[in-house]
C-alpha positions in Angstrom: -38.6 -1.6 140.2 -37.9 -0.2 136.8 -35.5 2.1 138.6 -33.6 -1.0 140.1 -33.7 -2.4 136.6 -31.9 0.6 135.2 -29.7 1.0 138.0 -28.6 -2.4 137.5 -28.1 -2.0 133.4 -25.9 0.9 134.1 -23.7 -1.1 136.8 -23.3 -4.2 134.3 -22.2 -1.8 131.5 -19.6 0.3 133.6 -18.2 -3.0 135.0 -17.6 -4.3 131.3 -16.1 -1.3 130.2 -13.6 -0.9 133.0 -13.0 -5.0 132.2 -12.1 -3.9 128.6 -9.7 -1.3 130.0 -8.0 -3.4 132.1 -7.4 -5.8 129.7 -6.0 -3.7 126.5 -3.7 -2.3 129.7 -2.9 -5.3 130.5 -1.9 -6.3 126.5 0.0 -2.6 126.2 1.9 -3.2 129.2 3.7 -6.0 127.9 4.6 -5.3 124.0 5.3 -1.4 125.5 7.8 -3.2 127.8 9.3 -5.8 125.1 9.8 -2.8 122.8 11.5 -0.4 125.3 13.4 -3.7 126.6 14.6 -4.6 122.2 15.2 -0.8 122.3 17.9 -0.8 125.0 19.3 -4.1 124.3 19.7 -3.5 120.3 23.3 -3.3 118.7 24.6 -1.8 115.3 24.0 -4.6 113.5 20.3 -4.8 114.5 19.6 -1.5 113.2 21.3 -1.8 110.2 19.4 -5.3 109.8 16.2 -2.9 110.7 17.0 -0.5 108.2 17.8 -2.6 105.4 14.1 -4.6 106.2 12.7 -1.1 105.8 14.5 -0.4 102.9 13.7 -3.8 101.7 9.7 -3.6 102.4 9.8 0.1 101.2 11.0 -1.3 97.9 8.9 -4.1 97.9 6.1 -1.4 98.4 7.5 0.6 95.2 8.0 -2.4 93.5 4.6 -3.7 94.0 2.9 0.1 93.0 5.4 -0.4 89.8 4.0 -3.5 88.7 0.4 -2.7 89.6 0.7 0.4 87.5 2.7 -1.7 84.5 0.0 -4.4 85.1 -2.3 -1.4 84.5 -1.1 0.0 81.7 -0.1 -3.9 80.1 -3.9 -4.7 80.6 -4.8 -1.4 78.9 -2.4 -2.3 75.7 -4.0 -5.9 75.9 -7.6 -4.8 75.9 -6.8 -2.0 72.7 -4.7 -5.2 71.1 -7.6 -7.3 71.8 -9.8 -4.5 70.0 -7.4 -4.2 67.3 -7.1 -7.9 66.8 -11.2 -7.9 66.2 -10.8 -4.7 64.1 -8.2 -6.9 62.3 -10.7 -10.0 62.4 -13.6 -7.2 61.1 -11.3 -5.8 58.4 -9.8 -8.8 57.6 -13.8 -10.4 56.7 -14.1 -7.2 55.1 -11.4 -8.0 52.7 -12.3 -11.6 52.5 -15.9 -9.7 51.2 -13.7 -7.7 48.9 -11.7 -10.2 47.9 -14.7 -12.6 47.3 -16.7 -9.6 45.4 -13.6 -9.3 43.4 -13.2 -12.5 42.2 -16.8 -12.6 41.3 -16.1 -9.2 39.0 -13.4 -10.9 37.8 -15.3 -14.3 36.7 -17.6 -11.8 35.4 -15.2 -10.0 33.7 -13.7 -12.9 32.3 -17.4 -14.0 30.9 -17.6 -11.0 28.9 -14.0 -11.3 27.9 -14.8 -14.9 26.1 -18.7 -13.9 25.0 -16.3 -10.5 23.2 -13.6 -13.1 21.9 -16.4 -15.3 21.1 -18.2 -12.4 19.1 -14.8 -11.3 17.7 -14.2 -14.6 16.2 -17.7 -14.1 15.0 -17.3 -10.5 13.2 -13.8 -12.3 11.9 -14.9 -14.8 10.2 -17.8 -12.9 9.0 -15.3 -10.5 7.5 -13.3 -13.0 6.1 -16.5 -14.3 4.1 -17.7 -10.9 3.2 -14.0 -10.3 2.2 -14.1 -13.5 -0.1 -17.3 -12.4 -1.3 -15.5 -8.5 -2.3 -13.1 -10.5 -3.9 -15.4 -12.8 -6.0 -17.5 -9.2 -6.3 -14.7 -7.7 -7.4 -13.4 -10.7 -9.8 -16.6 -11.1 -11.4 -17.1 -7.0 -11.5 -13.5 -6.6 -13.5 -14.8 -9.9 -15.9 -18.1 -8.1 -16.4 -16.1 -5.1 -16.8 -13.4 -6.6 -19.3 -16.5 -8.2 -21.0 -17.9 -5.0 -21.2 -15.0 -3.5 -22.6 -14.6 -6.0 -24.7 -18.0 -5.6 -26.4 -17.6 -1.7 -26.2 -14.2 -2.4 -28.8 -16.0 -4.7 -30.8 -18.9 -2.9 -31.3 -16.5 0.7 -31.9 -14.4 -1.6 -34.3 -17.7 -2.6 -36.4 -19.9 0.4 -36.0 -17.5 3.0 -35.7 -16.3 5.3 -38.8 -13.2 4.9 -40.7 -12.0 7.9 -42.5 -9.2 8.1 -45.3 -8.0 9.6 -48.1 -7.6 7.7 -51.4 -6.9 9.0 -55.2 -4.4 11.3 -54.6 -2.4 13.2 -57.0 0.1 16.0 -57.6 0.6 19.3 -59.7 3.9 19.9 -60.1 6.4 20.6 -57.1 7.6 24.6 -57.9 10.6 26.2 -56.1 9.6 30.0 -56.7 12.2 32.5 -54.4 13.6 30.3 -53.0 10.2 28.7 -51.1 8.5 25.7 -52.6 4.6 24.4 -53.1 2.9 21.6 -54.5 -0.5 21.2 -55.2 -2.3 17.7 -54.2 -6.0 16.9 -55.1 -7.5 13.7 -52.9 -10.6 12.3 -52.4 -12.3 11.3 -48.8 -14.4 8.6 -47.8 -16.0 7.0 -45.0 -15.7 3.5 -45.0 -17.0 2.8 -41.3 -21.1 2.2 -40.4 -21.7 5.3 -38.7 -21.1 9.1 -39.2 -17.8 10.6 -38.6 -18.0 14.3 -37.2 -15.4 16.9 -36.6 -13.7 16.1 -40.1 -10.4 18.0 -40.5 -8.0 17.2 -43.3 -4.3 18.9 -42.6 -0.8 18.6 -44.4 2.3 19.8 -45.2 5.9 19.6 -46.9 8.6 19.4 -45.0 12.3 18.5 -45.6 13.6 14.7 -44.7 16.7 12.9 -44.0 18.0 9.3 -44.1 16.4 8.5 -40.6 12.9 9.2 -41.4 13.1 5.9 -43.3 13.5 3.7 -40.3 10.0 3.0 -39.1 10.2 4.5 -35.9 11.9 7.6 -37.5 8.5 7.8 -39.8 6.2 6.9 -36.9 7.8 9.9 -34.7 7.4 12.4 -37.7 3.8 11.2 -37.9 2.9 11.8 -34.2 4.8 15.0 -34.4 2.9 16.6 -37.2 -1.0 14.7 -36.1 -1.1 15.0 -32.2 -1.7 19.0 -31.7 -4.5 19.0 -34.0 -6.3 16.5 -31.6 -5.9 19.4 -28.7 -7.5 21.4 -31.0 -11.5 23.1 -30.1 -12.1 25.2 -33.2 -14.9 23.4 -35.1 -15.2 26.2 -37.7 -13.7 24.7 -40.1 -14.7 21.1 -39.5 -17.4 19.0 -41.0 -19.0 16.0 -41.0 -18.7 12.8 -43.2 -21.7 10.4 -43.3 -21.2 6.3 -44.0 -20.3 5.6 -48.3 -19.6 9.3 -48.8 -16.8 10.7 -51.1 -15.7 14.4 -50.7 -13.3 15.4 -52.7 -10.9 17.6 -51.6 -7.7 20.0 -52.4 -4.8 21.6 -50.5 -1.4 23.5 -51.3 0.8 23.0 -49.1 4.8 24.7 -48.7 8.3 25.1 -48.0 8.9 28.3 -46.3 12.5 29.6 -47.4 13.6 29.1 -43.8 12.6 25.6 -44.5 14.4 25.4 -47.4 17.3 26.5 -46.2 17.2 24.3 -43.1 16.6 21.4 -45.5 19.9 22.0 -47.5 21.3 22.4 -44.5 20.5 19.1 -43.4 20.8 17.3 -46.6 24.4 18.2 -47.1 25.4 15.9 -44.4 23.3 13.0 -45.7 24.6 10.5 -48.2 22.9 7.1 -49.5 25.2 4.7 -51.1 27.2 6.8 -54.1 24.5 9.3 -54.3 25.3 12.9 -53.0 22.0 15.0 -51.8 24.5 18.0 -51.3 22.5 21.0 -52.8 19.4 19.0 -52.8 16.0 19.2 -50.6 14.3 15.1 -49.9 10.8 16.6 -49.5 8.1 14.6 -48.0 4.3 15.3 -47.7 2.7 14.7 -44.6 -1.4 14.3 -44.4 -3.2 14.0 -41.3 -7.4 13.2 -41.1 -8.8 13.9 -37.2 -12.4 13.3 -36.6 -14.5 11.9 -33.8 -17.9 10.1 -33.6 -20.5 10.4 -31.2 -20.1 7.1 -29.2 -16.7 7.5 -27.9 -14.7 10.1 -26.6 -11.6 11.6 -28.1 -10.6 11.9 -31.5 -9.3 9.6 -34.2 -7.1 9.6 -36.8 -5.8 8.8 -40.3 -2.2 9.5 -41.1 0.1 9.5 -44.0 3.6 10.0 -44.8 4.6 10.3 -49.3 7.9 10.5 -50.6 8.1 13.8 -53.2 10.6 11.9 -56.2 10.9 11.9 -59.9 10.9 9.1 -61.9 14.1 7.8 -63.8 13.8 7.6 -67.8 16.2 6.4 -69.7 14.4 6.4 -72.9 10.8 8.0 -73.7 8.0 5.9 -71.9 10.2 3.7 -69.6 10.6 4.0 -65.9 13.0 2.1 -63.7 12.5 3.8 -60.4 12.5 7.3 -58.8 15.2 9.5 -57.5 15.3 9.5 -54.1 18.2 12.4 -53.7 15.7 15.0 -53.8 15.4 18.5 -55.6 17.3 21.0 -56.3 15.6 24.0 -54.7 14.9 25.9 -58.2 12.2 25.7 -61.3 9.5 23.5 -61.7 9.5 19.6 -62.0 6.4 18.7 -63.9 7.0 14.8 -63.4 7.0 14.9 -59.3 5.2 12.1 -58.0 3.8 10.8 -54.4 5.5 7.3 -53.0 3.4 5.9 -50.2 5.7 5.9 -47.5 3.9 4.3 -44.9 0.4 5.3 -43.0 -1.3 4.7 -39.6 -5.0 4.6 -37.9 -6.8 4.8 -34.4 
């Protein structure tokens, strides 16, 4: 039985398959037939119509690969755009972040700027007060200093020593070979409150024209002859004069023959009025006192300027002035006296 069964499994299959055979026969026959029949009964215009489909599908095929491939490609540009657009987006909050962080700097910046301005304004003003107060410092140092000053002059001017020579007088003037020398006795005294050290008593003749009878002429012959010994550090022969004292004193001073000679010189160009003082010598006698005292620095002096002139007699025992041409350089004139000519201090 199971051998009928088989046998007849086998038989159905065989049938089907030789079914399936007949009918794809059956199918070819007819399209192999309709081909071979279009084949025969084509013209030139169907071919060329077939060739230009082909040519018309093969570029359609091309075509279609083209635009896959540009599809391709334009999706691969769109995807890196679409990454760059989110890198822009990223970069872009990145700068927003920067942007943002910047600002912030700058507010804080911009704080300190105004707490620095503030401050500034501060130290400015401050300075401006401390610069009033230099000021007022300074005002009420150069009071306090004139003040001081001041009292420093005051109290030199009252305490200080005053120095000066009083009861002078003359031997005769003598013109011996042609040089010349008087002798002149004085006495000195210190007027002042306090000690006067450094004492030194200098003087001299020398010749004189018409200008030294202008103040300023006189003055200028004074500063001339006094200064330099204010220069002068030799204490040797210097001494000290206390407050009330009187020292009394003597000196010789001369003409030198150059001096005499320079003095005629001089004179013969001078005249006064109708008076000639050609071949005569105006002689003058200068005395200079330098000291110093111990409160302040620098030296002081006393100065004097004394006309040499003998008096005018017209009878025995009457005077009616002296003459003021000067000498003429030879003997002795026992009658020569000293005129005050003017005198100065510091």
């Amino acid at each position: 039985m199971a051998g009928n069964m088989e046998s007849s499994t086998e038989t159905t299959t065989a049938g089907k398959e030789t079914a399936h055979e007949q009918s794809e026969s059956y199918v070819r026959a007819p399209i192999q037939t309709w081909f071979v029949h279009k084949l025969k009964s084509s013209t030139m215009a169907d071919w060329i119509m077939v060739i230009l489909t082909c040519c018309i599908a093969t570029a359609t095929i091309l075509y279609t690969m083209y635009a896959r491939n540009q599809w391709t490609v334009m999706s691969g540009q769109l995807a890196a755009m679409n990454n760059q657009i989110i890198e822009m987006k990223e970069a872009g909050k990145q700068t927003d972040r920067l942007i943002e962080e910047a600002s912030a700097q700058a507010k804080a910046t911009n704080t300190l700027a105004e707490q620095a301005k503030a401050q500034t304004d501060k130290m400015a003003e401050s300075l401006k007060k401390t610069d009033k107060l230099i000021g007022a410092t300074n005002k009420l140092a150069a009071e306090a200093k004139r003040q001081a000053d001041a009292s420093i002059r005051q109290f030199q001017a009252t305490e200080r020593p005053w120095v000066s020579i009083d009861d002078i007088t003359s031997k005769p003037l003598q013109f011996v070979n042609a040089t010349a020398m008087l002798i002149f006795r004085y006495n000195l005294r210190n007027t002042g409150r306090s000690p006067a050290i450094a004492v030194d008593v200098r003087s001299k003749l020398t010749p004189i024209n018409l200008a030294i009878y202008s103040s300023d002429g006189l003055a200028k012959l004074l500063t001339d002859y006094c200064e330099p010994f204010s220069k002068q550090q030799d204490q040797a022969a210097k001494f000290p004069i206390f407050p009330g004292d009187k020292i009394p004193g003597v000196q010789t001073p001369g003409l030198s023959p150059r001096e005499v000679q320079a003095g005629l010189k001089s004179s013969d160009n001078d005249n006064y009025g109708v008076m000639s003082f050609k071949g005569r010598i105006p002689v003058a006698l200068l005395v200079c006192v330098d000291y110093q005292f111990s409160f302040s620095p620098g030296h002081h002096q006393s100065r004097y300027a004394y006309q040499v002139a003998v008096p005018i007699s017209p009878g025995e025992g009457i005077y009616v002035g002296f003459d003021g041409r000067g000498f003429v350089p030879e003997g002795t004139y026992p009658d020569a006296r000293l005129l005050n000519m003017g005198q100065t201090a510091d």
